[in-house]
N, C-alpha and C positions, 0 to 999 in steps of 0.2 A: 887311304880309302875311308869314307864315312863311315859309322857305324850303322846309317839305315843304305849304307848302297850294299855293306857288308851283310846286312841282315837279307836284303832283297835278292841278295845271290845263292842264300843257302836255299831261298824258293826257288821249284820250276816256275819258269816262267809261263807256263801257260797256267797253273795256277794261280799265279800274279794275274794274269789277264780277266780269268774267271772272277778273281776277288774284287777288284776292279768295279770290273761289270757289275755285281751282284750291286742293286739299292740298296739293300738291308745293309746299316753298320756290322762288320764282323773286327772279330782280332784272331789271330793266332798268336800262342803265346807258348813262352818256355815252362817247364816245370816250376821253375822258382816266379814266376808270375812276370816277367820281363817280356817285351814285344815282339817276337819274331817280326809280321806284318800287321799293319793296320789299313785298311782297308779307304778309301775314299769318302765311301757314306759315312765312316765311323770318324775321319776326320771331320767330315766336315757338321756330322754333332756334335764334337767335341770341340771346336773350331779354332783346333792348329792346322800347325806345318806338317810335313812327313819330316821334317827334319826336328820339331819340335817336339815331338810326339815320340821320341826315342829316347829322350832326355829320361836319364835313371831316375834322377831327383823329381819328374814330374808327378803330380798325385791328378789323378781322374777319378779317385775312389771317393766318393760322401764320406762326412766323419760319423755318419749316422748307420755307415755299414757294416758295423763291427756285428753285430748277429749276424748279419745276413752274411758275412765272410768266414762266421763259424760254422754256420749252417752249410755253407758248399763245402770248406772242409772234410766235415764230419761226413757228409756226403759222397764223397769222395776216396775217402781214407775204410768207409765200408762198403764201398760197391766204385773201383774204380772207372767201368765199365760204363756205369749209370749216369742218365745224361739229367740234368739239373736245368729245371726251368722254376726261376723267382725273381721275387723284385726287388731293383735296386737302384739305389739311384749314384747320378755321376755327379763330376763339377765343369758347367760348361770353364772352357777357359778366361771367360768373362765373371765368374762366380757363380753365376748363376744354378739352380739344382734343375737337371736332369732327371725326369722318375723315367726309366728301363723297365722291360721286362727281356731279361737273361736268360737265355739258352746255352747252355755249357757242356759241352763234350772233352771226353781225354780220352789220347793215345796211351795206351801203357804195355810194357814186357808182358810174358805169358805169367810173371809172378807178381804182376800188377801196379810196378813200378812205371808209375805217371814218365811220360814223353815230355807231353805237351798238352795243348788245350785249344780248343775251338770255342770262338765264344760269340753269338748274332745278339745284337742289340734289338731292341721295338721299344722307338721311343713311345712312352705313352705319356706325354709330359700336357696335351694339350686334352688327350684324353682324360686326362686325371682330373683337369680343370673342370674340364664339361661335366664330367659328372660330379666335380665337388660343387659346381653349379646346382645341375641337376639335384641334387641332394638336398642343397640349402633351399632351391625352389621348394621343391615338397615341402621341407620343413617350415619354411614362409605360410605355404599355401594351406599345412595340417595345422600351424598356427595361428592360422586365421581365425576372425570370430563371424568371418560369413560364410555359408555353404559354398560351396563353387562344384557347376558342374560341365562337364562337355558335353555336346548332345550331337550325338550325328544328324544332319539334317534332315540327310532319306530317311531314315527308320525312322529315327524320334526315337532310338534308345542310348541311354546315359554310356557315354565309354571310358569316362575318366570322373574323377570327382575328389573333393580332399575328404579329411577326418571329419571334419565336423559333416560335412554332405552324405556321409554313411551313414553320423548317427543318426541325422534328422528321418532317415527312410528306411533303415535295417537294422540288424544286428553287426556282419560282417558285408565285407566290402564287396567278397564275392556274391551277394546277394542282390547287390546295386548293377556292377559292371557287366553290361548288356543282357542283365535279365531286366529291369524298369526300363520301361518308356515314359513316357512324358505325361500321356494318357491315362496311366496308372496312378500316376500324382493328380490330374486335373481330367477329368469324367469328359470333362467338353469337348476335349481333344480328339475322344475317341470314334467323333463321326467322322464321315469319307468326309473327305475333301477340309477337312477341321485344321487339321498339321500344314498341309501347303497351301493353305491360305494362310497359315499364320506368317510361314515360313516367306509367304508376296510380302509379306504386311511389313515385318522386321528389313530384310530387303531393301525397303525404299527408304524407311529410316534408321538403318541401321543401327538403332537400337531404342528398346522403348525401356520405363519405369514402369511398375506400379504394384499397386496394396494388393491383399490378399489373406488370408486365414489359413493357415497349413495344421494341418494335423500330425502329430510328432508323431514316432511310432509307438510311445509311452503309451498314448490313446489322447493325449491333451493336444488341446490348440490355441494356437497362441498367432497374433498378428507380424507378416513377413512381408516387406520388401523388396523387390524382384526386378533385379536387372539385366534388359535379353541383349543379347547383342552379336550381327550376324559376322562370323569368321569365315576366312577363305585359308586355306594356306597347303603348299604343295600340291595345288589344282582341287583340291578337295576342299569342300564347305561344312562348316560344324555351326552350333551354337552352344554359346557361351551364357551362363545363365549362376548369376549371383544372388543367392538369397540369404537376404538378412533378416535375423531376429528384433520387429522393430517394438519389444514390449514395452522396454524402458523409455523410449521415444512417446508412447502411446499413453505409457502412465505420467509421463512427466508433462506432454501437451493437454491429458485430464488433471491433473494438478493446478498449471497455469491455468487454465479453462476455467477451473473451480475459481481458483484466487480472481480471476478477473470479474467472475460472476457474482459470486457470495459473498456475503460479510463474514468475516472470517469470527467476526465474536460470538454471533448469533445461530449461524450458518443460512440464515434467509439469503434469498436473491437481494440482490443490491440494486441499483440506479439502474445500472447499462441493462442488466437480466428483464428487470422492470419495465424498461421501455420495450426490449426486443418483444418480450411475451403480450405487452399490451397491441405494441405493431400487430403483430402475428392474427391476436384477434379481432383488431380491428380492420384486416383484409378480409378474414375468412369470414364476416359477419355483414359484409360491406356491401354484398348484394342483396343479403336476408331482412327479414322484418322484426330481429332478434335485437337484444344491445345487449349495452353491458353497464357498470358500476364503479367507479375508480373512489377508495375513500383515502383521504389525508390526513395521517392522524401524528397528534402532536401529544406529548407527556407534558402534564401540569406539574408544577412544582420539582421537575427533577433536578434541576439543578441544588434544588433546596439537598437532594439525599446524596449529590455528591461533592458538596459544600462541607456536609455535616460526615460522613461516612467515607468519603474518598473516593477516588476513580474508581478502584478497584472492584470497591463494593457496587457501587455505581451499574458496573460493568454486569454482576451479577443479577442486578434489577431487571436490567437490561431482555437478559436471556430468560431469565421467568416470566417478561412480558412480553416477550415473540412465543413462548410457548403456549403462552394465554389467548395469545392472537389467533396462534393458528387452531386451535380448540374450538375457536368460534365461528369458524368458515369452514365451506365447503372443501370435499375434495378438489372441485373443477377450479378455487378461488386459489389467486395468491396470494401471498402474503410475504412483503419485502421491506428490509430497512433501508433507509437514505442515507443516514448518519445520522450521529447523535441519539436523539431522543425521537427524532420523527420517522413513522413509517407509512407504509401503501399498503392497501389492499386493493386487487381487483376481482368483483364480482361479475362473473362471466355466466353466460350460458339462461341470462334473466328469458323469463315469458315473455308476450306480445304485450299482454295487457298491460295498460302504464299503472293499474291500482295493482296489482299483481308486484309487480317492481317495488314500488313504496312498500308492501308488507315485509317483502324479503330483503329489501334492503336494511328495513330500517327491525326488524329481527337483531338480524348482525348486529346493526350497529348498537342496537341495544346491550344484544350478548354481552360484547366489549364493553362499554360502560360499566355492566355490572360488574366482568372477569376484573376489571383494572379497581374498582372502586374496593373489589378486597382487599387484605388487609396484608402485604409483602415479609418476609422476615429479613432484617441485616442486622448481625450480632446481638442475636436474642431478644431484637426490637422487632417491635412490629412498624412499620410504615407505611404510609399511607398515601396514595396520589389517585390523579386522577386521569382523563383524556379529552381534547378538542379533537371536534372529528368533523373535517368538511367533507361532502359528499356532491359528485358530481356522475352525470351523466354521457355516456355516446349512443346516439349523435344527436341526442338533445342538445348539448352544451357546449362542443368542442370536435373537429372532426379528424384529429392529428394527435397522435400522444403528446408531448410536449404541453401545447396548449389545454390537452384538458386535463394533464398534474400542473398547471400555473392555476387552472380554476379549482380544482380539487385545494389548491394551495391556500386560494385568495378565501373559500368558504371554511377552512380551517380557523384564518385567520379571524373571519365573524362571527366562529365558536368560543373563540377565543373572548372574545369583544361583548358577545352575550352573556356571559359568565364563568366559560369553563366546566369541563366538564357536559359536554352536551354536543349534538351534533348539526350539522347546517348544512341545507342542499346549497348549491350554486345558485345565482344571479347575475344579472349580466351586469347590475348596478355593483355588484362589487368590483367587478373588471375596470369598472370607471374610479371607483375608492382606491383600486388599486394603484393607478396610473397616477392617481394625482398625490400618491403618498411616495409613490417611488419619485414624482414632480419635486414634492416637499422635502424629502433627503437630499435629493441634487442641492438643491436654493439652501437648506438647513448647513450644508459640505460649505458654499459659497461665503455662507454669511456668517460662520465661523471664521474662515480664508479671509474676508474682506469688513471683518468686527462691524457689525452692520445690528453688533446690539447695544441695548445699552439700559439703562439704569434709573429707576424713580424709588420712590421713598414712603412709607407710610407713617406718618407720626402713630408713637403707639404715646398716651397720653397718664400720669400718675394720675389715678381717679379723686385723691386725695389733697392735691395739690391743684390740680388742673392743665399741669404745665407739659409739656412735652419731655421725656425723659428717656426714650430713647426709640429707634425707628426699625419699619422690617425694610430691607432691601426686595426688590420686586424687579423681575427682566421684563422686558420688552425686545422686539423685534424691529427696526424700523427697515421694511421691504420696501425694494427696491421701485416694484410697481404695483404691490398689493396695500402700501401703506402700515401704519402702525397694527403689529399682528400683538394678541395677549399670549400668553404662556399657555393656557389651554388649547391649545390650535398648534400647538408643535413639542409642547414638553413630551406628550405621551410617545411621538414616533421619534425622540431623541432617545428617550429610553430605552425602545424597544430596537433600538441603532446604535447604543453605546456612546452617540454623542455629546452624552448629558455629563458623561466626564470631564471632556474636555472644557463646556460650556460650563458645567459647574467650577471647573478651575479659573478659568477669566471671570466670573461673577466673585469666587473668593479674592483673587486678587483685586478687582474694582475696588472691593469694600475695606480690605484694609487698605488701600492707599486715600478712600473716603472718609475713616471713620478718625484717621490720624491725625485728617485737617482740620475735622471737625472739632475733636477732642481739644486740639491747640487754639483754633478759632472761636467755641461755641462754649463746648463743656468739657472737662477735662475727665467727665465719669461717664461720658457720651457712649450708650452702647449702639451695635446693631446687629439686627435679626437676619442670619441667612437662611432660606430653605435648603434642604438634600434631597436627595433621592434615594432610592432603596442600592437602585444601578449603582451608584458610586460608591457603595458600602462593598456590595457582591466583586465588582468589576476592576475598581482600578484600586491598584497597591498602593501607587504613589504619590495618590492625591495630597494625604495629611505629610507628606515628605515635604513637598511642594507649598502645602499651607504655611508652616513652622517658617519656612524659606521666606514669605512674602511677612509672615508679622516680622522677622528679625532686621530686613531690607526693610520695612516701613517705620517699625519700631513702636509696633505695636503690643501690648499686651493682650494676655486671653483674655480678661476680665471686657476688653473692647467689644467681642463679638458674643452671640448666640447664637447656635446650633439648631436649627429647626429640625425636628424628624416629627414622622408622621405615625402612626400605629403600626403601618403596614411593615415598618422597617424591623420593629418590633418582633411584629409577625413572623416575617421572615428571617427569625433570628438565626444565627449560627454562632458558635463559639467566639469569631472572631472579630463581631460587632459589639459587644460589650468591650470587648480590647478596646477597640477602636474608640468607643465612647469614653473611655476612662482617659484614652492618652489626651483627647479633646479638655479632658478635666484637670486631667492634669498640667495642660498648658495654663488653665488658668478660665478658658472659654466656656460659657453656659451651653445647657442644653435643655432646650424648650420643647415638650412634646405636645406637636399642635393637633388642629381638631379634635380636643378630647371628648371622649364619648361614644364618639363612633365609630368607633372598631369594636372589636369580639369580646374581650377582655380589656377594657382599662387598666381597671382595679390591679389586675396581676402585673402590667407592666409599670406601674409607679411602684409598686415592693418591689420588682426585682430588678428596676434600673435607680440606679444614681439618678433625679430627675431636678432640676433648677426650676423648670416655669409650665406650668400647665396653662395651653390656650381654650378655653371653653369655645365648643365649634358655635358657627352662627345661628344653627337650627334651634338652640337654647338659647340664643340670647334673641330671637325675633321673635317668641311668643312670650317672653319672659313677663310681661307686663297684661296679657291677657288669659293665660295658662299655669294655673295653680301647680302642677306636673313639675312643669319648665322650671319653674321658679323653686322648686322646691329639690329637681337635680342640680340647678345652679348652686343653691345655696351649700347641696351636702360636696358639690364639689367643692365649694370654698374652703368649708370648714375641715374637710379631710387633709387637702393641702396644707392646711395653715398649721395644721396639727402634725404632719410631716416637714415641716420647714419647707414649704412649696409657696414659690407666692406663684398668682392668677392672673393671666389676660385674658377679656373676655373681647370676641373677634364680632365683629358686623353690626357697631350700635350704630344707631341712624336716628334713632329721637331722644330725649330731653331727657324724657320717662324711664326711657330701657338705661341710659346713663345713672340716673337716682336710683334707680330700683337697685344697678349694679354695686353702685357704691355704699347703700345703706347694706348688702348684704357680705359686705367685708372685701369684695373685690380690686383686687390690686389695681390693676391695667386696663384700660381701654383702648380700641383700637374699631374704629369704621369712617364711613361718611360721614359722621356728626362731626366731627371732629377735622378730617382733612380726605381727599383723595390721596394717591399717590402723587408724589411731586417731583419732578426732577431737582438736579443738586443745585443749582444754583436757587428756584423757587423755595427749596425748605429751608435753605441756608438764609433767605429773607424771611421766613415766618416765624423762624427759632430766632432773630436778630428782636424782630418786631415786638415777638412773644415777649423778650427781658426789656423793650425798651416803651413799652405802650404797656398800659391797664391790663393786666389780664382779667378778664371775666369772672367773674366772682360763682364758678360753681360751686365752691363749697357752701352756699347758703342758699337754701331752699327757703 
């Protein structure tokens, strides 16, 4: 006989039948803890055999039961009588852990010696889940960094909520959980019919967004996010309602807001803020008899203070002149920068009367003139600039923002052109200036791309000898269909376009691959004269890299060429243009400072430059011969040079007279119409040929 048919017989069997029956896992068990019966539901938790389930060696106990098997003990051992309910867990036969809750009875003698044991299992394995669910939800949900709340739909008062949905509206939770309604939070709510309409409304969209201002219960408010959304569940309807704290959202899209609008060095409005605001007033103006004032203003010389001084300091100019700006305007006006150096004003909210407008416009723009004309500090220096300020009108001028900062732009540009430092209404003639200069850049782009320039010659003449000694080089243009253009007709908008770099690069290389042939051909001392620009000095690094390049490729020496600068270069000196003149000298190449006289200081820039050749402008040498004045700054210009080791070209002779005058006064060089036009290279290459092989004219003898 088995040992479970043996165990099965020590039961009644109608006990067996009852046990059977019973759903609940039970066992009965001996004192030493072995199987009497085990019950059907308790197999089939545990999921053996009844034949397996008798097995000595088997273990159904967790290894995690060791308390909980001391605790029934102890239990036991002081009240045998006493029925024991704890929990505990088993091992399915699979491995698995079984969590129980044990119910445990004992049979014992009247002096308490244990029988046996009854023992009902309740699995709570699935229960235990749910609520370690349950648990972690909460903990998810008090986690959270958004309120969350439930909201019954009839009442409209709150019946669940997490941690943070407490704090936002109490102290404790019972203070939330069906004492607030919804109404309590939001005043709107509170009229009839207010909730169940909201309640249609969520409904059909099942759930809506949106913004809102909540007041903490601290007392403060701060900007929240609100997501409704309508539940159904177990025949019963709720709403579900998420609110977020959206500050940081709120400060970070005013942040980007700022940065997209502002200049960030200055804190003015910028371009995009500039247009919208001008928009703005030009709708809400747009049926009135009102206007307004748009000014474009440009800084003179600044790049001179960040030339000399550095971005940085630069930068700081910058912000003392937006503070300057705005001192000078209205509350109602703005005041914006574009970049760089140039900024906007708009003068809003003018009278009817058009003389009324001119007073106060041009107040302002005075203001400004004078703010900018003081006197700035960068590292203990005082500096000095100025402003070009074009000034236009709506809807005088332009009836679109765009086009009326292109006009406001284009009269800048004729402050500019006037002198600097002054201001200039609009015209419609500059619109046309404008067009054909933005024309000129295009064809100026071209005719760089398609070398469309090219090259003549001025003999410059030993006044001493008579003879041709060496020449200035001179550009020309030949256009495509405007014909032969001069250098004054596009030098100025090359400059003010950077292309004078480039173009003065191909004019330096022309000339030395000109002056090399000549030198081998002509005269072996043969110099020639380039002009520069101030641009090429400010603008490009690599010009004199690039020069050095073309004398070594041609094989030319410095002593070949001379350096034409003008006063203004001078003028606009910074640390890094003397460099620049020395390394020119030290290649070996002269430097001529032409039209002397007419700039601000001469005198100071021959002491403080290394200087090779002074050109006397033409304005002395065309009266020289009838202007005692003339002829008497001619002469002290000779004699100062000559006395500095300077020799003299004097520029624009055209009669016989002003030649003799020149030369009896110790004058080196000549150079006009008396003598020759410009000549292209093959024409001068015949007159310098002619010159050694025909008579030359006998100027030396009066």
């Amino acid at each position: 006989m088995s040992k479970s048919s043996q165990m099965c017989s020590d039961m009644d069997e109608n006990m067996k039948r009852i046990f059977d029956a019973t759903p609940v896992p039970m066992v009965l068990s001996y004192s030493d803890g072995s199987f009497e019966y085990v019950n059907r539901a308790m197999l089939s938790l545990l999921g053996y055999t009844s034949d397996e389930i008798y097995d000595t060696n088997l273990i159904i106990s967790h290894p995690d039961n060791i308390e909980v098997n001391q605790c029934i003990r102890e239990r036991l051992r002081q009240n045998p009588f006493d029925t024991v309910v704890i929990e505990k867990k088993y091992l399915h036969k699979s491995g698995r852990t079984i969590e129980g809750l044990l119910t445990l009875a004992a049979e014992a003698d009247e002096e308490g010696n244990i029988k046996r044991m009854i023992a009902q299992v309740v699995d709570l394995t699935e229960h235990k889940k749910t609520a370690a669910s349950l648990l972690m939800f909460k903990t998810l949900l008090d986690s959270s960094n958004d309120a969350i709340y439930v909201i019954d739909s009839h009442s409209s008062y709150i019946i669940e909520c997490n941690q943070l949905g407490v704090e936002y509206l109490a102290n404790k939770k019972e203070e939330v959980i069906h004492k607030l309604k919804v109404s309590d939070l939001n005043p709107k709510m509170a009229g009839d019919g207010a909730w169940p309409a909201f309640i249609d409304k969520i409904k059909k969209s099942k759930s809506i967004i949106f913004e809102r201002t909540h007041t903490h219960i601290k007392g403060y408010d701060f900007p929240v996010e609100i997501s409704i959304s309508y539940i159904e569940f177990e025949e019963k309807t709720y709403v579900l309602a998420v609110m977020r704290d959206i500050s940081q959202r709120k400060a970070d899209e005013k942040l980007i807001w700022q940065q997209a609008n502002y200049d960030h060095l200055t804190g003015l409005p910028n371009r995009r803020l500039l247009l919208d605001r001008l928009e703005q007033l030009i709708h809400r103006i747009h049926h009135t008899n009102s206007s307004l004032a748009l000014f474009y203003l440009d800084l003179d010389r600044f790049k001179e203070v960040n030339d000399k001084f550095g971005h940085a300091k630069g930068d700081l100019l910058l912000q003392d002149v937006a503070k300057r700006l705005t001192q000078c305007v209205r509350k109602s006006d703005t005041v914006a920068r574009l970049g760089g150096d140039e900024f906007t004003i708009i003068i809003a909210e003018l009278e009817d009367e058009d003389k009324a407008n001119k007073i106060t416009v041009e107040r302002i723009a005075q203001a400004i003139l004078n703010a900018l004309n003081r006197p700035f500090k960068l590292d203990n220096e005082q500096v000095y600039i100025s402003a070009s300020i074009g000034i236009t009108f709506y809807p005088e001028d332009a009836n679109f923002s765009d086009v009326l900062l292109n006009a406001a732009d284009q009269a800048m540009y004729a402050a500019k052109k006037q002198g600097k430092n002054c201001f200039q209404y609009f015209s419609f003639s500059m619109q046309e200036e404008a067009l054909s200069r933005l024309q000129l850049v295009k064809e100026l782009h071209l005719a760089i791309e398609k070398q469309e320039f090219h090259l003549v010659y001025q003999p410059i003449i030993a006044l001493k000898t008579g003879l041709i000694s060496k020449a200035e080089a001179l550009i020309r243009w030949q256009h495509p269909t405007r014909g032969l253009v001069y250098p004054n007709e596009f030098i100025p908008t090359a400059e003010e376009t950077g292309l004078i770099c480039e173009i003065g690069d191909w004019v330096f290389k022309q000339v030395a691959q000109q002056v090399a042939k000549w030198r081998i051909k002509l005269d072996p001392n043969f110099q020639l004269n380039i002009n520069t620009s101030p641009i090429e000095y400010l603008k490009s690094n690599a010009f004199l890299g690039n020069w050095v390049e073309y004398l070594n490729a041609y094989s030319v020496p410095g002593e070949a060429l001379a350096i034409e600068i003008t006063e203004r270069i001078l003028m606009d000196s910074h640390s890094f243009i003397p460099k620049k003149l020395v390394n020119f000298q030290s290649l070996g190449i002269d430097v001529a400072l032409d039209d002397f006289g007419m700039g601000y200081s001469s005198l100071s820039y021959i002491k403080k430059f290394d200087i090779d050749f002074l050109k006397i402008d033409r304005s002395f040498v065309k009266n020289i011969t009838t202007s005692v004045n003339d002829k008497i700054v001619c002469e002290a210009i000779v004699a100062m040079a000559h006395k500095l080791g300077i020799k003299v070209v004097a520029e624009g002779i055209e009669t016989e007279a002003q030649r003799r005058c020149l030369k009896d006064i110790g004058c080196d060089y000549g150079q006009g119409f008396l003598f020759s036009v410009p000549l292209d290279s093959a024409a001068f290459e015949q007159k310098m040929i002619k010159e050694h092989l025909d008579a030359i004219p006998d100027y030396g003898h009066d």
